[in-house]
The first five atom37 places (N, CA, C, CB, O) and aatype in JSON, in Angstrom:
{
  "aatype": [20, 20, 20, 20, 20, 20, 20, 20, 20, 20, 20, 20, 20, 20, 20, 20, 20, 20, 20, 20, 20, 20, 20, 20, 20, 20, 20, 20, 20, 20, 20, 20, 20, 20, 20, 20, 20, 20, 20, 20, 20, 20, 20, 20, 20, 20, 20, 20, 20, 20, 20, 20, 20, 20, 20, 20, 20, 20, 20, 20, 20, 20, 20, 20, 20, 20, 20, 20, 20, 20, 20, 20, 20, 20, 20, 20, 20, 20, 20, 20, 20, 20, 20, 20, 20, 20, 20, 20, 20, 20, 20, 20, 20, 20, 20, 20, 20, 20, 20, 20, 20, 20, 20, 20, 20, 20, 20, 20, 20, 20, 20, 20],
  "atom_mask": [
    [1, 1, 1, 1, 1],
    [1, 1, 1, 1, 1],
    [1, 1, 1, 1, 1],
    [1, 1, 1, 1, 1],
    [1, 1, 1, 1, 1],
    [1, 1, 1, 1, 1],
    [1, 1, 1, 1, 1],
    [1, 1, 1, 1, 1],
    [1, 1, 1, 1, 1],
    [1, 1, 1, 1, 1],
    [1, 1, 1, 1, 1],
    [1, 1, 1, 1, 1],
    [1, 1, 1, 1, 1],
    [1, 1, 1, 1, 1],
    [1, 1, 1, 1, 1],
    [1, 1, 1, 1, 1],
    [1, 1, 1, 1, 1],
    [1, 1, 1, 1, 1],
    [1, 1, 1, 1, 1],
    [1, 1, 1, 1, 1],
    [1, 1, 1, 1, 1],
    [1, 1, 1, 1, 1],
    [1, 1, 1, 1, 1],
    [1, 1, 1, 1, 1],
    [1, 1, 1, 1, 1],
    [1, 1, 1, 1, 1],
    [1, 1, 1, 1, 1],
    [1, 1, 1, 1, 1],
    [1, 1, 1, 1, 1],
    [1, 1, 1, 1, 1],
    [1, 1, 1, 1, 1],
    [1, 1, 1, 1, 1],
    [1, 1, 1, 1, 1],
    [1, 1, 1, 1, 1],
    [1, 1, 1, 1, 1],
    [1, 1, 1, 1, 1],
    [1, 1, 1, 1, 1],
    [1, 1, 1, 1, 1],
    [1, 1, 1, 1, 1],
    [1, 1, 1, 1, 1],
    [1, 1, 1, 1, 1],
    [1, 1, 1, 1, 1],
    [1, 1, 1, 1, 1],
    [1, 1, 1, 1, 1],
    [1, 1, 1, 1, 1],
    [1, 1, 1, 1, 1],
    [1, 1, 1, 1, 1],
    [1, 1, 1, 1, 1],
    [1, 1, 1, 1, 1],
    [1, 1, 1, 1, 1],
    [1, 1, 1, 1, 1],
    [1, 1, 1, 1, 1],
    [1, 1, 1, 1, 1],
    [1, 1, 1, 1, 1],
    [1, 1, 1, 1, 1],
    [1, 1, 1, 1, 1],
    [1, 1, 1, 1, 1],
    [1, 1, 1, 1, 1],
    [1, 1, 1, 1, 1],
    [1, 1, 1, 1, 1],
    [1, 1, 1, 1, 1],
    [1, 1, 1, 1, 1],
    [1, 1, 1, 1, 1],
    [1, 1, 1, 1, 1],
    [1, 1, 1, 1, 1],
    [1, 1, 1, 1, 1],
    [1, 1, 1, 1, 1],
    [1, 1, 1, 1, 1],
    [1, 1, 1, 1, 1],
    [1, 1, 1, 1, 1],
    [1, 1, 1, 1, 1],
    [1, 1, 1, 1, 1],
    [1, 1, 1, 1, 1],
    [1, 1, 1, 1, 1],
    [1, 1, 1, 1, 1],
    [1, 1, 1, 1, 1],
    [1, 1, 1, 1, 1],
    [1, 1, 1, 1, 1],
    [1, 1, 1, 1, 1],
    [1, 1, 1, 1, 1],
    [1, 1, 1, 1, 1],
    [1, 1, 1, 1, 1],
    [1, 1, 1, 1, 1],
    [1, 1, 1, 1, 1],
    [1, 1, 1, 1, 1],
    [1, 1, 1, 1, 1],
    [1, 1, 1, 1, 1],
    [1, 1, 1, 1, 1],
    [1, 1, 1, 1, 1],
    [1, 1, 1, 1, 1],
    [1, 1, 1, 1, 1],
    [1, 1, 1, 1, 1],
    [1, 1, 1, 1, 1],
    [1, 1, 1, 1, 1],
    [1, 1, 1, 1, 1],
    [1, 1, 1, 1, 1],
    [1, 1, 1, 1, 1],
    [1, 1, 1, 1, 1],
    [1, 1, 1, 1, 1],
    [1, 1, 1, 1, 1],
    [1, 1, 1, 1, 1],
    [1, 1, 1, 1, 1],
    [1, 1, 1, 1, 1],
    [1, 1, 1, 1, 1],
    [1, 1, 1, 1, 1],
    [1, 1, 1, 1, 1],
    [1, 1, 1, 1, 1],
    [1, 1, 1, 1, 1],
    [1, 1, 1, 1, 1],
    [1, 1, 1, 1, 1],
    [1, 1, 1, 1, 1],
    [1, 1, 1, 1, 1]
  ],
  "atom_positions": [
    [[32.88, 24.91, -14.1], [33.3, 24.79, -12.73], [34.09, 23.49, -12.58], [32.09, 24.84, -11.77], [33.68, 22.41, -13.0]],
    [[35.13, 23.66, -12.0], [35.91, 22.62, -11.78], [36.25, 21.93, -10.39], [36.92, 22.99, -12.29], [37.0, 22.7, -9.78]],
    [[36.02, 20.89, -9.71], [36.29, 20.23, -8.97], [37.39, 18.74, -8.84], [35.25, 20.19, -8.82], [37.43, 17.69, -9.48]],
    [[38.1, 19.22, -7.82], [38.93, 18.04, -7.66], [38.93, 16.63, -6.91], [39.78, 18.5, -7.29], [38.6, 16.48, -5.74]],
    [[39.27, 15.79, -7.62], [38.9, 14.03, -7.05], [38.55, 14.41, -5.59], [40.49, 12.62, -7.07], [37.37, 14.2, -5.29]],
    [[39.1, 14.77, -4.94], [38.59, 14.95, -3.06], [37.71, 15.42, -3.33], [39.31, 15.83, -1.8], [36.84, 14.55, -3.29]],
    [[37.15, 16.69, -3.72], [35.41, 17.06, -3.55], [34.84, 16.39, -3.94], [34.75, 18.08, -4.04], [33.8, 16.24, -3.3]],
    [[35.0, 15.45, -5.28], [33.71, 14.4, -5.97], [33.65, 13.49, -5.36], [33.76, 13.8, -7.34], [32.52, 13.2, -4.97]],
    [[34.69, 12.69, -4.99], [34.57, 11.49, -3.57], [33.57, 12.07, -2.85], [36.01, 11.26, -2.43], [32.4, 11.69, -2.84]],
    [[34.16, 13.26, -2.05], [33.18, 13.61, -0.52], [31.37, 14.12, -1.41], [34.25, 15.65, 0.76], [30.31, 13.85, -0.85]],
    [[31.42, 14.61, -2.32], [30.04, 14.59, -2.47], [29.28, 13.51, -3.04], [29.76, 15.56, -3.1], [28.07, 13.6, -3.25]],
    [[30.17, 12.18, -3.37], [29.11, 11.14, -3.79], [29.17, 10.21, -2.59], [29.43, 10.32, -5.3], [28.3, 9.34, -2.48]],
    [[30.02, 10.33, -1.8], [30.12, 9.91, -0.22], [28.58, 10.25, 0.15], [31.42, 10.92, 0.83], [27.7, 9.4, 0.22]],
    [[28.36, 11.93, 0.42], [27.71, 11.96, 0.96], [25.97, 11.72, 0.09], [28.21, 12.99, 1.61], [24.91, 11.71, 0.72]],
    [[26.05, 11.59, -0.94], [25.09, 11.29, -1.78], [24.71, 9.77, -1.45], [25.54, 11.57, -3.21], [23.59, 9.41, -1.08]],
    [[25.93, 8.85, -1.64], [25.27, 7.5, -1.24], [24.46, 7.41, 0.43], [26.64, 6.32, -1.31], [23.4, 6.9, 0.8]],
    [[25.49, 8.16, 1.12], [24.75, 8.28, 2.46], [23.16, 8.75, 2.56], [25.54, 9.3, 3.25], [22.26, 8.14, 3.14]],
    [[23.11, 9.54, 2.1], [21.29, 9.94, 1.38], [20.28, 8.87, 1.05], [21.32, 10.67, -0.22], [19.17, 8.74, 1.56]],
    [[20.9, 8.03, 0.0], [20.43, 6.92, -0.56], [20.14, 5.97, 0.59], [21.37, 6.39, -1.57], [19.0, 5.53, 0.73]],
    [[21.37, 5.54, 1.65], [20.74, 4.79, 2.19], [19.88, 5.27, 3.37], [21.52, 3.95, 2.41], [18.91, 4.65, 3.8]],
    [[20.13, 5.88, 3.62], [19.01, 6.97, 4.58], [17.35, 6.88, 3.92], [19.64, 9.01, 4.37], [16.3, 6.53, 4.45]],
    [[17.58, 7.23, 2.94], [16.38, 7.08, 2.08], [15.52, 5.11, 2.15], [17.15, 7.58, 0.24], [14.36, 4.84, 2.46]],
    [[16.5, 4.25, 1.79], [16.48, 3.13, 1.42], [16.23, 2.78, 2.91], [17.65, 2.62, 0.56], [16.65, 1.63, 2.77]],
    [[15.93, 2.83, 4.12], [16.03, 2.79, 5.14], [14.53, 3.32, 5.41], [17.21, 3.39, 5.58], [13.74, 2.49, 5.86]],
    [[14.17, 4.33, 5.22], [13.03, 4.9, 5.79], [11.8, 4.46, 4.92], [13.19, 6.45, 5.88], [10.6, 4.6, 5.17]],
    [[12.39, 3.89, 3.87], [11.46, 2.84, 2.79], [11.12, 1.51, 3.37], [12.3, 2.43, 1.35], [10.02, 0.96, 3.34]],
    [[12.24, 1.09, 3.91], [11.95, -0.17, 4.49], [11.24, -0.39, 5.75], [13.01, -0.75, 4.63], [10.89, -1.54, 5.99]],
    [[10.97, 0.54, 6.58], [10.76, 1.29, 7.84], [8.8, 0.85, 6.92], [11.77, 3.49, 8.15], [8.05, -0.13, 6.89]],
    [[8.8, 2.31, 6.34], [7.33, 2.14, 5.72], [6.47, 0.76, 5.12], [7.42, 3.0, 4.58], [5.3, 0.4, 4.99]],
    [[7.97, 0.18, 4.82], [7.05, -0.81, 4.45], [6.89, -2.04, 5.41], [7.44, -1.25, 3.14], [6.2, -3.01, 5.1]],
    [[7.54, -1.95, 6.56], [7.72, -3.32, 7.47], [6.38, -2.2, 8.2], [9.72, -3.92, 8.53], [5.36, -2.89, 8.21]],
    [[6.08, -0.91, 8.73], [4.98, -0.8, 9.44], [3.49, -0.98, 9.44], [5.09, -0.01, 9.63], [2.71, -1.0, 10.39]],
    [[3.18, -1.18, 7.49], [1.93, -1.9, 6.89], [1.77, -2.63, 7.06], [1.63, -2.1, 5.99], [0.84, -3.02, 6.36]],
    [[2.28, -3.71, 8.01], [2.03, -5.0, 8.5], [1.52, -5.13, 10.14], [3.36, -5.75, 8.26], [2.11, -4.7, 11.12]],
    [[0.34, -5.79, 10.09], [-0.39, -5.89, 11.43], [-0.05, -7.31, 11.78], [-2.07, -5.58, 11.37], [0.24, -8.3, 11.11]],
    [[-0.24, -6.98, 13.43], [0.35, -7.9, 13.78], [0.07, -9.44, 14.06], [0.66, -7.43, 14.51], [0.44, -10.14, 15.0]],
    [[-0.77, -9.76, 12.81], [-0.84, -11.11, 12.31], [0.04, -10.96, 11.11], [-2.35, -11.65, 11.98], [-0.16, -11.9, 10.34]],
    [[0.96, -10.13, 10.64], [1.62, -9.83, 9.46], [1.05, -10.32, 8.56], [2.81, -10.14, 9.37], [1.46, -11.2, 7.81]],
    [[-0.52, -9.52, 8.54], [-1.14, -9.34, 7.08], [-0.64, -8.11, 6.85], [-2.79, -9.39, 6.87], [-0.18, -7.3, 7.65]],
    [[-0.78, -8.05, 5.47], [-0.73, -6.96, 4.93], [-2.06, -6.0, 4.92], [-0.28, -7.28, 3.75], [-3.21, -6.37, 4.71]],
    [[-1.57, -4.63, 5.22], [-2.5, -3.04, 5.7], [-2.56, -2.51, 4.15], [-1.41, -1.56, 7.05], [-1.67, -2.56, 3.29]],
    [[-3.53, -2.14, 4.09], [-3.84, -0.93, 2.81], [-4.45, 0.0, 3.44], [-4.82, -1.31, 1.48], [-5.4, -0.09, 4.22]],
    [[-3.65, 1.29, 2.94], [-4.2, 2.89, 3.43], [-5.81, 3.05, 2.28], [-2.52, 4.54, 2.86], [-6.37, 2.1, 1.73]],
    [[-6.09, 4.02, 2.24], [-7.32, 4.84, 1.96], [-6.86, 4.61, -0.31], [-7.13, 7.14, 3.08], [-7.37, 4.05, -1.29]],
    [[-5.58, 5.52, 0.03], [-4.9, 5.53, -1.05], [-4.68, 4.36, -1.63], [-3.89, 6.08, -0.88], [-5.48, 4.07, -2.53]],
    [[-3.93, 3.67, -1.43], [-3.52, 2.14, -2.07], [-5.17, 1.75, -2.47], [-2.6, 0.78, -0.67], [-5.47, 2.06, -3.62]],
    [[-6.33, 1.08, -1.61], [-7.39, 0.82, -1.95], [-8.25, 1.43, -3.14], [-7.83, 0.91, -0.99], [-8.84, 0.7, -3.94]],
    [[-8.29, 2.92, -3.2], [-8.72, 3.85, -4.08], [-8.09, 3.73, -5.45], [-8.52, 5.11, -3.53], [-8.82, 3.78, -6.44]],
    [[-6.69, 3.57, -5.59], [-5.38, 2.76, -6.9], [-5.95, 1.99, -7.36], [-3.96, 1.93, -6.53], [-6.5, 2.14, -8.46]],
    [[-6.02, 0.56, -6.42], [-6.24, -0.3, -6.72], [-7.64, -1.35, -7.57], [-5.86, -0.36, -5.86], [-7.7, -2.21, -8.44]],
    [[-8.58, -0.6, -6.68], [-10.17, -0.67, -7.14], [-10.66, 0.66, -8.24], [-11.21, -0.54, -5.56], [-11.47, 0.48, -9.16]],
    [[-10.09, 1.82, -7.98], [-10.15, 2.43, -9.18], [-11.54, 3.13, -8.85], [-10.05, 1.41, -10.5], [-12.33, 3.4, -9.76]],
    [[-11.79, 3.4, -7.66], [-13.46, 3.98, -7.26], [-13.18, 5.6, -6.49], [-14.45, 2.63, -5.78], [-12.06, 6.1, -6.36]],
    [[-13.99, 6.0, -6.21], [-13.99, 7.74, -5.7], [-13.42, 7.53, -4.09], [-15.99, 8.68, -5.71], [-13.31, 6.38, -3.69]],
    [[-13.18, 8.3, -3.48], [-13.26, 8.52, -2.04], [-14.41, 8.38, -1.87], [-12.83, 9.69, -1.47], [-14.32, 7.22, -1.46]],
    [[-15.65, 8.62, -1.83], [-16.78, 8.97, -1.48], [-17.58, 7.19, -1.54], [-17.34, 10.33, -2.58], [-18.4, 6.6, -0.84]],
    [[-16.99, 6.93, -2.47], [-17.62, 5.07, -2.72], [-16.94, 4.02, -1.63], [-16.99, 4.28, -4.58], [-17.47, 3.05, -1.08]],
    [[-15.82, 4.45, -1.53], [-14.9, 4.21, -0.54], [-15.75, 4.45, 0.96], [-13.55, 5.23, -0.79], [-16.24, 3.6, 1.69]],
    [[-15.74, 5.58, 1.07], [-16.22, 5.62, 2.28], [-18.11, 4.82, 2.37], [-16.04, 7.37, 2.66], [-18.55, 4.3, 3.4]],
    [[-18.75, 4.91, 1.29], [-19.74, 4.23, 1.73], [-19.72, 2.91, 1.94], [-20.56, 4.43, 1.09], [-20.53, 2.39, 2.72]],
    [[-18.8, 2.19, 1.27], [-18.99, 0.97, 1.84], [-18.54, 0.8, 2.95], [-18.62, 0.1, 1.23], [-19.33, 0.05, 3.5]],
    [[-17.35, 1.16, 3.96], [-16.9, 1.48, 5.0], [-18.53, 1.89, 5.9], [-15.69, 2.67, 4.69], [-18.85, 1.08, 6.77]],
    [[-19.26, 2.82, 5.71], [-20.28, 3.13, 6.72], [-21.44, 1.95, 6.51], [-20.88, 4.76, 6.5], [-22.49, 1.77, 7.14]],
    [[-20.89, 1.24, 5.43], [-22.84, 0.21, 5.38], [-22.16, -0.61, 5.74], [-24.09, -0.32, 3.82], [-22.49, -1.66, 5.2]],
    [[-21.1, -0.76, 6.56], [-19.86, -2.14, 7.17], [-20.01, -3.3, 6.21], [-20.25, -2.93, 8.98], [-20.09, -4.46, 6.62]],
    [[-20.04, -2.89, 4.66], [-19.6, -4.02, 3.69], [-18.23, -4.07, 3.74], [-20.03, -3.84, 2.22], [-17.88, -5.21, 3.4]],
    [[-17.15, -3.26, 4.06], [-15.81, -3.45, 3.81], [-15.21, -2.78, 5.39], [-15.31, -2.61, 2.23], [-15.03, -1.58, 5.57]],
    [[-15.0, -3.69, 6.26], [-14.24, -3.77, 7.39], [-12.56, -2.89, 7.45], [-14.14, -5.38, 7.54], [-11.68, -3.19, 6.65]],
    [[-12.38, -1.91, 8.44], [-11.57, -0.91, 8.54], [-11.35, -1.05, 9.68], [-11.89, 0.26, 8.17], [-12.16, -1.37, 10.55]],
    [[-9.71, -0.71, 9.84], [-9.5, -0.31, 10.93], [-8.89, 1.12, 10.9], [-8.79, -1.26, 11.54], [-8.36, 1.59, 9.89]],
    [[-9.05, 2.1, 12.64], [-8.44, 3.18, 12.47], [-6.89, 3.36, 13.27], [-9.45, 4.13, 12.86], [-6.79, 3.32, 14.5]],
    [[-6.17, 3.48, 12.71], [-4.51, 4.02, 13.83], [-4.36, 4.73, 13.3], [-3.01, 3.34, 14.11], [-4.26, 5.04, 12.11]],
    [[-4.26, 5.52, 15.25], [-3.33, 7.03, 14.61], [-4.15, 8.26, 13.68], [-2.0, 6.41, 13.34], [-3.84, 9.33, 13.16]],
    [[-5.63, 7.26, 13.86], [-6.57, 8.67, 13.06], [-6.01, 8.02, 11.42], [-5.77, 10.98, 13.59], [-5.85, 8.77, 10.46]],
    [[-5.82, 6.82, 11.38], [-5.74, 6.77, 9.46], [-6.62, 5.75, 9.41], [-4.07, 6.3, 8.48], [-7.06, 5.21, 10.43]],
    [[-6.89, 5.49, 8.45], [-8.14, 4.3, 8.01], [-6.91, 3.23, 7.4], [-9.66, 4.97, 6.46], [-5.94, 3.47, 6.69]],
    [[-7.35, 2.1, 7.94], [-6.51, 0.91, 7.31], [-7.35, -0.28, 6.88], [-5.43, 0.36, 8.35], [-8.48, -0.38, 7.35]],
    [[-6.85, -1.31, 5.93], [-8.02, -2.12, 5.43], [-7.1, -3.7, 5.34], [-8.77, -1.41, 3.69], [-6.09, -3.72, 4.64]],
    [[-7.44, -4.66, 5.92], [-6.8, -5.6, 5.91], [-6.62, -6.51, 4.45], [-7.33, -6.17, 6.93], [-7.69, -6.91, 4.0]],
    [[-5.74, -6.79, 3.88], [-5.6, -7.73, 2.24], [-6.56, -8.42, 2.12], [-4.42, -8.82, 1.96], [-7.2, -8.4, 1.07]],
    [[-6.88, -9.14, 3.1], [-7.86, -10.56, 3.61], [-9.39, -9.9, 3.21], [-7.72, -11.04, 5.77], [-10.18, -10.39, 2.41]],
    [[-9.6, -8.5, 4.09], [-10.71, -8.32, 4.45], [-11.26, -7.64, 2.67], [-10.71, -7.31, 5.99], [-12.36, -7.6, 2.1]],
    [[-9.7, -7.14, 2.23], [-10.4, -6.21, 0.55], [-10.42, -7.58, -0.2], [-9.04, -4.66, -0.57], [-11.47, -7.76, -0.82]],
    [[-9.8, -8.24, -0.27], [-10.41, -9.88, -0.91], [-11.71, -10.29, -0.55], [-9.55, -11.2, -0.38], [-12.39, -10.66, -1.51]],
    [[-12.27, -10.33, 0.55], [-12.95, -10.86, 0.63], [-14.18, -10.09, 0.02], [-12.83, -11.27, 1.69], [-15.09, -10.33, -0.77]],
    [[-13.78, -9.11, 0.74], [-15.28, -7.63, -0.58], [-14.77, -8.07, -1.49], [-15.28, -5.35, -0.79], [-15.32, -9.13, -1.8]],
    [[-13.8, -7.77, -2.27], [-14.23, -8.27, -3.8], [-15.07, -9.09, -4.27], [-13.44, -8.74, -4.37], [-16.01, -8.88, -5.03]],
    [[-14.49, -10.54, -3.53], [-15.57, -11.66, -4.17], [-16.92, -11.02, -3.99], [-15.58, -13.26, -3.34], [-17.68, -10.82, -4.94]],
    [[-17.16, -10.75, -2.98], [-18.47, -10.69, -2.68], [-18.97, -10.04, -3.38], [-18.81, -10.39, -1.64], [-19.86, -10.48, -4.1]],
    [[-18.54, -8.6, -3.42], [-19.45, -7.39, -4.05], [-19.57, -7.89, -5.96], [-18.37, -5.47, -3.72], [-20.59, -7.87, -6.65]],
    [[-18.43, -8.22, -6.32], [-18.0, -8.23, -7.44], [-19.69, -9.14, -8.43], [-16.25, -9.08, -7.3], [-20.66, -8.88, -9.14]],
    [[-18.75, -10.6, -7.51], [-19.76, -11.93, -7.7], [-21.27, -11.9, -7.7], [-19.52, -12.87, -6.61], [-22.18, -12.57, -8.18]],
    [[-21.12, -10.76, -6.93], [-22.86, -10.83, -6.53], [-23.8, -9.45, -7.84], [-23.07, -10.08, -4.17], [-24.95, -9.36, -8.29]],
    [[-22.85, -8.85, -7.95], [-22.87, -7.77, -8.99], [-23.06, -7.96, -10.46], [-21.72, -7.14, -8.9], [-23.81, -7.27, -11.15]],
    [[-22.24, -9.06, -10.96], [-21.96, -9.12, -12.28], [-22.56, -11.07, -12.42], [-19.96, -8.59, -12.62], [-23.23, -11.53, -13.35]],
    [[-22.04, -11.87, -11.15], [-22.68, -13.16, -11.21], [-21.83, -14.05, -12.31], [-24.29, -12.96, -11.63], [-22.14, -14.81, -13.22]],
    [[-20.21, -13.4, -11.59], [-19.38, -13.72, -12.28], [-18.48, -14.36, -11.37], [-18.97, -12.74, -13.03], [-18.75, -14.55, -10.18]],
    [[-17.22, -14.73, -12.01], [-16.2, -15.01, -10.93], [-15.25, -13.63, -10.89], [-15.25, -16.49, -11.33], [-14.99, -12.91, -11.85]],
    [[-14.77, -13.45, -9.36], [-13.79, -12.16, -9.76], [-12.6, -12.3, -9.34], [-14.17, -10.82, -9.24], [-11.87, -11.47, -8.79]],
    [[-12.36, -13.63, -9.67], [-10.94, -13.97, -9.13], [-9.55, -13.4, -9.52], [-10.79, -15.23, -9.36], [-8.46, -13.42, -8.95]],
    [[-10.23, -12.57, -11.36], [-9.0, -11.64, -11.88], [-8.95, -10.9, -10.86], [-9.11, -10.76, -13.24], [-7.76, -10.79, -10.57]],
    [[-9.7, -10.22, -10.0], [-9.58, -8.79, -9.85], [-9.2, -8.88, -7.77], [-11.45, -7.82, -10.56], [-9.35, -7.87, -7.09]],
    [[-8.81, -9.98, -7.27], [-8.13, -10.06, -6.35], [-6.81, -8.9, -6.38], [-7.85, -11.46, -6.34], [-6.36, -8.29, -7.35]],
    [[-6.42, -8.87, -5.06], [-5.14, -7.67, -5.19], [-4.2, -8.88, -4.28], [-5.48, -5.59, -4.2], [-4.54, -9.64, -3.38]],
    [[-2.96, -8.66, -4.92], [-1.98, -9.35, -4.72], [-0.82, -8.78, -3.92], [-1.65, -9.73, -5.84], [-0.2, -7.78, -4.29]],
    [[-0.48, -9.68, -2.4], [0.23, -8.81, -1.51], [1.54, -8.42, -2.08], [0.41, -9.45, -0.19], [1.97, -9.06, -3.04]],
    [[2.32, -7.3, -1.52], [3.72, -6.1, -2.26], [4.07, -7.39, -2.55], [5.09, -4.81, -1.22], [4.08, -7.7, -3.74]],
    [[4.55, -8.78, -1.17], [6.11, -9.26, -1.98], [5.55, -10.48, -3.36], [7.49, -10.4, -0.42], [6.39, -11.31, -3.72]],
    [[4.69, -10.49, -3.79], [4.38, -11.26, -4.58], [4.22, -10.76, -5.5], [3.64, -11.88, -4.37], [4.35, -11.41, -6.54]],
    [[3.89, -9.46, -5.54], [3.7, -8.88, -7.21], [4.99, -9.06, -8.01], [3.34, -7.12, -7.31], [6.03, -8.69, -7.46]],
    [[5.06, -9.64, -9.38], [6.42, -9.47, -10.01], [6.85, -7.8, -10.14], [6.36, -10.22, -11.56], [5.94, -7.01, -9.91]],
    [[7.94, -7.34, -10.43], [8.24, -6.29, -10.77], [8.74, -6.2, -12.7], [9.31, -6.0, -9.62], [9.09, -5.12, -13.2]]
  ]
}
């Protein structure tokens, strides 16, 4: 199939237009994880990644109010501050260690 310079222009035209459309609704997502002390929000998901535990472990510490949540919009959100601070705690008190490896480090600081 053959196409001429005007169609490949207009379809990578409209391809970059995509991209930034895309690149846009990324940035959108990620400026709305921020509460408005602009800490950084962790969903259900990110937390579960990160700690590497079940839904179900998740939610118990959430109901024995060892790990502080908030809800918007019907989603569960968890403040950076507040999953640091469970760590130490649970971790330290668990193993009677330090768990300073196992802190989670906010998006713009992680290297890539």
């Amino acid at each position: 199939m053959n196409i001429d310079k005007l169609e490949f222009r207009t379809y990578m035209n409209n391809l970059l237009e995509r991209f930034d459309l895309l690149d846009e609704k990324l940035e959108n997502l990620l400026r709305r994880k921020k509460c408005n002390t602009g800490e950084e929000l962790l969903d259900n998901q990110d937390l579960l990644f990160e700690l590497n535990i079940s839904p179900r472990t998740l939610q118990r510490y959430r109901s024995s109010g060892q790990l502080p949540y908030y809800t918007i919009n019907g989603k569960i959100y968890y403040k950076l501050s507040d999953v640091n601070r469970f760590i130490r705690e649970v971790f330290e008190a668990k193993s009677g260690r330090s768990a300073r490896h196992r802190q989670i480090m906010p998006r713009n600081a992680k290297s890539r």
